[in-house]
N, C-alpha and C positions, 0 to 999 in steps of 0.2 A: 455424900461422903467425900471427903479430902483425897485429894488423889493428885499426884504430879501430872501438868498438858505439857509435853513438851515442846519447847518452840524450834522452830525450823531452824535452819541454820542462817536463811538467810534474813529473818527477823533479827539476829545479832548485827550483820553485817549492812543493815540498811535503817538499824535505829539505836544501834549502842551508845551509838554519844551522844543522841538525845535521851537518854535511859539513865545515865552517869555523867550529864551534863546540868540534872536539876538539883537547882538549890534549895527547893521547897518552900520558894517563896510568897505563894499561895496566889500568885498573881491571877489564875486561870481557874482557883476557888469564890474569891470573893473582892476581886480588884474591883475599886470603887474611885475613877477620876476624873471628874466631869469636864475642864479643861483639856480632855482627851475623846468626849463621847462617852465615857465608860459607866454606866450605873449598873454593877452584877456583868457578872458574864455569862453565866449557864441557866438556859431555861431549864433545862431538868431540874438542878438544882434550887432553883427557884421555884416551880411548879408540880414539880413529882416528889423528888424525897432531896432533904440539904446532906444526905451521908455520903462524906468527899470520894469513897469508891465509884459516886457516878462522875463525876469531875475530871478536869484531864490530867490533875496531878494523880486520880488517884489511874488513871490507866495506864500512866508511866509507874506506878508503884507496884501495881500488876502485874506489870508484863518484868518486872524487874526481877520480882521473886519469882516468876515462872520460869526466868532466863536461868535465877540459879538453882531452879532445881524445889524451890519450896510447893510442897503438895497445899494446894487451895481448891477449895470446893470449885470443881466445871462449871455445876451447876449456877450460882449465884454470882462468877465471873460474868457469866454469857447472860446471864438475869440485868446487870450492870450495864455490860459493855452496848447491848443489844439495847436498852432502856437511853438513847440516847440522837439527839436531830443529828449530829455531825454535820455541826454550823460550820465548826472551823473556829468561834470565840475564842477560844481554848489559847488557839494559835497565835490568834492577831494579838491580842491581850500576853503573849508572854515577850518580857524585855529582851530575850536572848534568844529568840528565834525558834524554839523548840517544838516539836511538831504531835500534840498528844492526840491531837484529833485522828491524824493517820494511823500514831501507835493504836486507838482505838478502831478501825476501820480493818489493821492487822488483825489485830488479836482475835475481829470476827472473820476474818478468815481463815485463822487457825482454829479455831471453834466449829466453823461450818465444818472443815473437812474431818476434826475428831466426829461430826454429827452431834456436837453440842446444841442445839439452838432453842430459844424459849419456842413452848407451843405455838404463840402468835404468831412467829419468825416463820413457824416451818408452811403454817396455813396462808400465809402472805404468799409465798417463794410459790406454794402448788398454785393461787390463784393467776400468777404472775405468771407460770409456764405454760396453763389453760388457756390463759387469754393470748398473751403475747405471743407464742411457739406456735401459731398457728397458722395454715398456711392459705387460709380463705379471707381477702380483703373487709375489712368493718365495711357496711352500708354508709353512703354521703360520698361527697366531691370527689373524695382522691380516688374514687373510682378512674377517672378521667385516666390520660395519656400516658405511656410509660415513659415516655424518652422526651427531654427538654425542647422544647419549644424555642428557635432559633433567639425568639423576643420576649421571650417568657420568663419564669421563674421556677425553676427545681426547689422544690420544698419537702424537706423533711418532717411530720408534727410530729410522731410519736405519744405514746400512751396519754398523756393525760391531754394534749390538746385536742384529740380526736375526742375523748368521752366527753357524751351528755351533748355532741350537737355544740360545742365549745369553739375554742380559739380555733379548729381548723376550717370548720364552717364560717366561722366570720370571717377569716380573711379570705375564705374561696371568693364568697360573695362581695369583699372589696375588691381583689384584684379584679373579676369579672368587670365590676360596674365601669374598671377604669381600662377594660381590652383587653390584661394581660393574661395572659394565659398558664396558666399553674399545673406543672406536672409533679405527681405527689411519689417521691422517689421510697415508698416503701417495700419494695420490694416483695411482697405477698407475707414479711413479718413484720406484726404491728409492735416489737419493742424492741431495742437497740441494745435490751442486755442492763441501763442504767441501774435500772431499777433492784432487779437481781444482785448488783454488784453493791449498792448499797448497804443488799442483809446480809452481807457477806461469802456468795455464791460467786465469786470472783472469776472462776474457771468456766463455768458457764455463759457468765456476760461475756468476758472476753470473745467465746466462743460465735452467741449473740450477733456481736460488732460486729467479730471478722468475718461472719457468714454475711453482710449488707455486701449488696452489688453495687459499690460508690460509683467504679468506671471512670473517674476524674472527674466528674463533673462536680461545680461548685454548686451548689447547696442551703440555700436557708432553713433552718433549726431553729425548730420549735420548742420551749422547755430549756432552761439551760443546762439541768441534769443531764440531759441526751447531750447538749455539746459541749458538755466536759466530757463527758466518758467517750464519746467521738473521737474529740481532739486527743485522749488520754491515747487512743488507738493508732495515731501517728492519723489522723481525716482531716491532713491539711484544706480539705476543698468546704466546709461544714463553714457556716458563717450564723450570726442574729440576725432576726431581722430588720432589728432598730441598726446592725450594721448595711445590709442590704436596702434598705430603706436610706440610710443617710448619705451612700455613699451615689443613688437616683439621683438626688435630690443637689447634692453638693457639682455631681457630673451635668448637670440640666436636663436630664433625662426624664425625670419625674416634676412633679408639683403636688403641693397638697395645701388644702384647704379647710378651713373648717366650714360645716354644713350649715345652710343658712335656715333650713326647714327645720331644726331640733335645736331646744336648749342647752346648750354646753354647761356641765356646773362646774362648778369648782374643785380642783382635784389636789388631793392629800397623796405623794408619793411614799410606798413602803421599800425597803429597800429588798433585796432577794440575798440570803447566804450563800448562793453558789454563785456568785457575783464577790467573795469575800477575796482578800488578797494573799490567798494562802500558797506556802512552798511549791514547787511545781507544777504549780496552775498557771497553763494558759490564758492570763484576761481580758475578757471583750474590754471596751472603754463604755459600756452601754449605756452605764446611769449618767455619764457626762453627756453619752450624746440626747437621753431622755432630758435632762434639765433643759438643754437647749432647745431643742424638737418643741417642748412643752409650752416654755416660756417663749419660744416666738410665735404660738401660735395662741398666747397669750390665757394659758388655763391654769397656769401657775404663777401665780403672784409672788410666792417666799420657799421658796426650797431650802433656805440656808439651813444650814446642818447636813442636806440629804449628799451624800450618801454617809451616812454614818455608819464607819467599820463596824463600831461593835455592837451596833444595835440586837439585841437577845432576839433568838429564833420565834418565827411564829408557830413552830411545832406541825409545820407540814412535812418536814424529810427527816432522812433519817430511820422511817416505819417507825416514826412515831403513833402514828392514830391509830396505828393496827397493835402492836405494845401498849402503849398508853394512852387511849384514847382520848380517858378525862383528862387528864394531864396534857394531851395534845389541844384540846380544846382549851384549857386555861392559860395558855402559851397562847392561841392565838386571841382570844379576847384582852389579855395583857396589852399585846402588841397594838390591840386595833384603839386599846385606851377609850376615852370617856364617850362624851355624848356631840362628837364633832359630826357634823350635817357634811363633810365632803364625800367626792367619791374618791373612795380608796382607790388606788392605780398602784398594782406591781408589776414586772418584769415578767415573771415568772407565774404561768398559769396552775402551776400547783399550788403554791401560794395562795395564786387568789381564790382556788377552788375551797382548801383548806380554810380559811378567813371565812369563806362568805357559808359555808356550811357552820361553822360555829359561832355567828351573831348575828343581829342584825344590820350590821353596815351596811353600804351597798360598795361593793365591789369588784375589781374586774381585772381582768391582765389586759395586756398591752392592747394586741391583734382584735379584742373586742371591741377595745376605748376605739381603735382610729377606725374600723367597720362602724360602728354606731355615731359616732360625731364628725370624722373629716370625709373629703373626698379626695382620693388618689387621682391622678389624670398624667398620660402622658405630658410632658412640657413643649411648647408649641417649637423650641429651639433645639430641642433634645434629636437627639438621632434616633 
């Protein structure tokens, strides 16, 4: 039934002139400019349903009537807004800077707290509390040491690089092979809140965050959902670790090699949406420093294009595969495209989780690739 959600006060005050600033000019529908990267912009739209209410014009058209007051179904708002990767496309693709992707990121946070949310949402969020809120360390590496190691590395992985024996066990065991010693800065909670913040449980995550024992100590971050929401939290000490890694490497501290005992194949870079260049995001330079990293160590032959802003989502964020599974799966089979024999390489191990459950490529995120093909080593000149 139709019924007025009324919007907070401060959703006027932090989106009204992106609200009464569009022209409706469909750019964030169905922009199409290849001299820009652009083919489409919205996986949703593309692979779940083309009805512009899921779009980011239509979340500014949403929140527009809800701002004056027109009664619209809760219900099929939050079916909508919630149905949705929150890539950011929306954003980069609009010429006038407009920000629908936030206005839709609001609108689930005023939904969460009316206790609107799709079924799927609410069984995500309980699985997300069970797991994450809990105060007994997962089994593997970060067992190890609480407090940084003078010559070591603080590392943060969070929810998805720990699952499944994944990105956090492969770098334990590169850093290992190469001396250094990894203290796993989780503090006895294994989620930092991102994830929750995404379905729109806002107060919560926050909560999440600012319950983490940072301490000041600097940090590599695993996932870069966890070090958005980090840095969103003022955790200036939080870094990548294509950062942490470059900046070894660039100081003489480190070296790296590729392994002479394994065949290295040829690698197909994907890019990550939370890497996207959207309004008040703080961004790594990561995919600059991956082309180079990559290409001098000669595993990429032609990156040109990569990093392309608007490349459509693979349907791994967002709670897309818990909402729309199928639809999350036909986003990333879109994404991973034809019958190319490379290895996939993204940034972002949810990503590559997402990808490699829904095809057959083979796939991987970063912390895997450089555990399985190079070797890290103090540098002989390094301090």
């Amino acid at each position: 039934m139709s019924r007025a959600l009324p919007l907070p006060a401060w959703f006027d005050e932090r989106f009204g002139a992106d609200l009464y600033h569009c022209a409706s000019c469909n750019y964030c529908v169905d922009a199409v400019w290849p001299e820009r990267g652009l083919h489409h912009v919205c996986a949703t739209l593309e692979h779940h349903s083309p009805a512009p209410g899921y779009s980011g014009r239509g979340f500014i058209d949403t929140a527009r009537a809800l701002l004056e007051g027109v009664a619209l179904d809760a219900g099929s708002v939050a079916e909508r807004v919630f149905t949705c990767t929150t890539c950011g496309n929306c954003e980069t693709s609009c010429p006038i800077g407009l920000r629908p992707a936030a206005i839709g990121g609001a609108l689930r946070e005023v939904l969460s707290a009316a206790d609107v949310v799709p079924a799927p949402v609410r069984a995500a969020r309980d699985r997300i509390v069970e797991r994450g809120g809990t105060s007994e360390p997962a089994a593997g590496p970060w067992q190890a040491a609480a407090a940084t190691p003078g010559d070591g590395v603080a590392i943060f992985a969070g929810c998805a690089a720990r699952a499944d024996g994944g990105a956090a066990t492969a770098l334990a065991g590169w850093l290992a092979a190469a001396g250094i010693a990894a203290a796993w800065q989780d503090d006895g909670a294994r989620c930092c809140g991102a994830a929750l913040a995404e379905l729109g449980a806002v107060r919560e995550a926050g909560a999440w965050r600012d319950g983490l024992n940072r301490g000041g100590v600097p940090r590599v971050v695993l996932g870069y959902e966890c070090l958005n929401h980090l840095r969103a939290g003022g955790d200036e000490n939080a870094s990548s670790l294509l950062a942490w890694l470059d900046d070894g490497l660039a100081g003489g501290r480190l070296a790296l090699a590729l392994r002479d005992d394994v065949a290295v194949p040829r690698v197909r870079l994907l890019e990550s949406c939370q890497l996207k260049p959207r309004p008040a995001r703080a961004l790594t330079d990561d995919e600059r420093r991956a082309r180079e990293l990559l290409g001098g160590l000669g595993v990429i032959d032609d990156a040109e294009g990569y990093p392309n802003r608007h490349a459509l989502c693979c349907g791994a964020a967002g709670g897309m595969p818990d909402v729309a599974p199928e639809s999350a799966s036909r986003m990333a089979a879109a994404r991973l495209g034809g019958d190319d024999d490379a290895l996939v390489l993204t940034l972002d191990g949810r990503c590559a989780a997402h990808l490699a459950r829904s095809s057959t490529h083979e796939v991987t995120d970063l912390a895997s690739f450089l555990a399985r093909y190079t070797r890290l080593s103090r540098a002989a000149t390094g301090s």
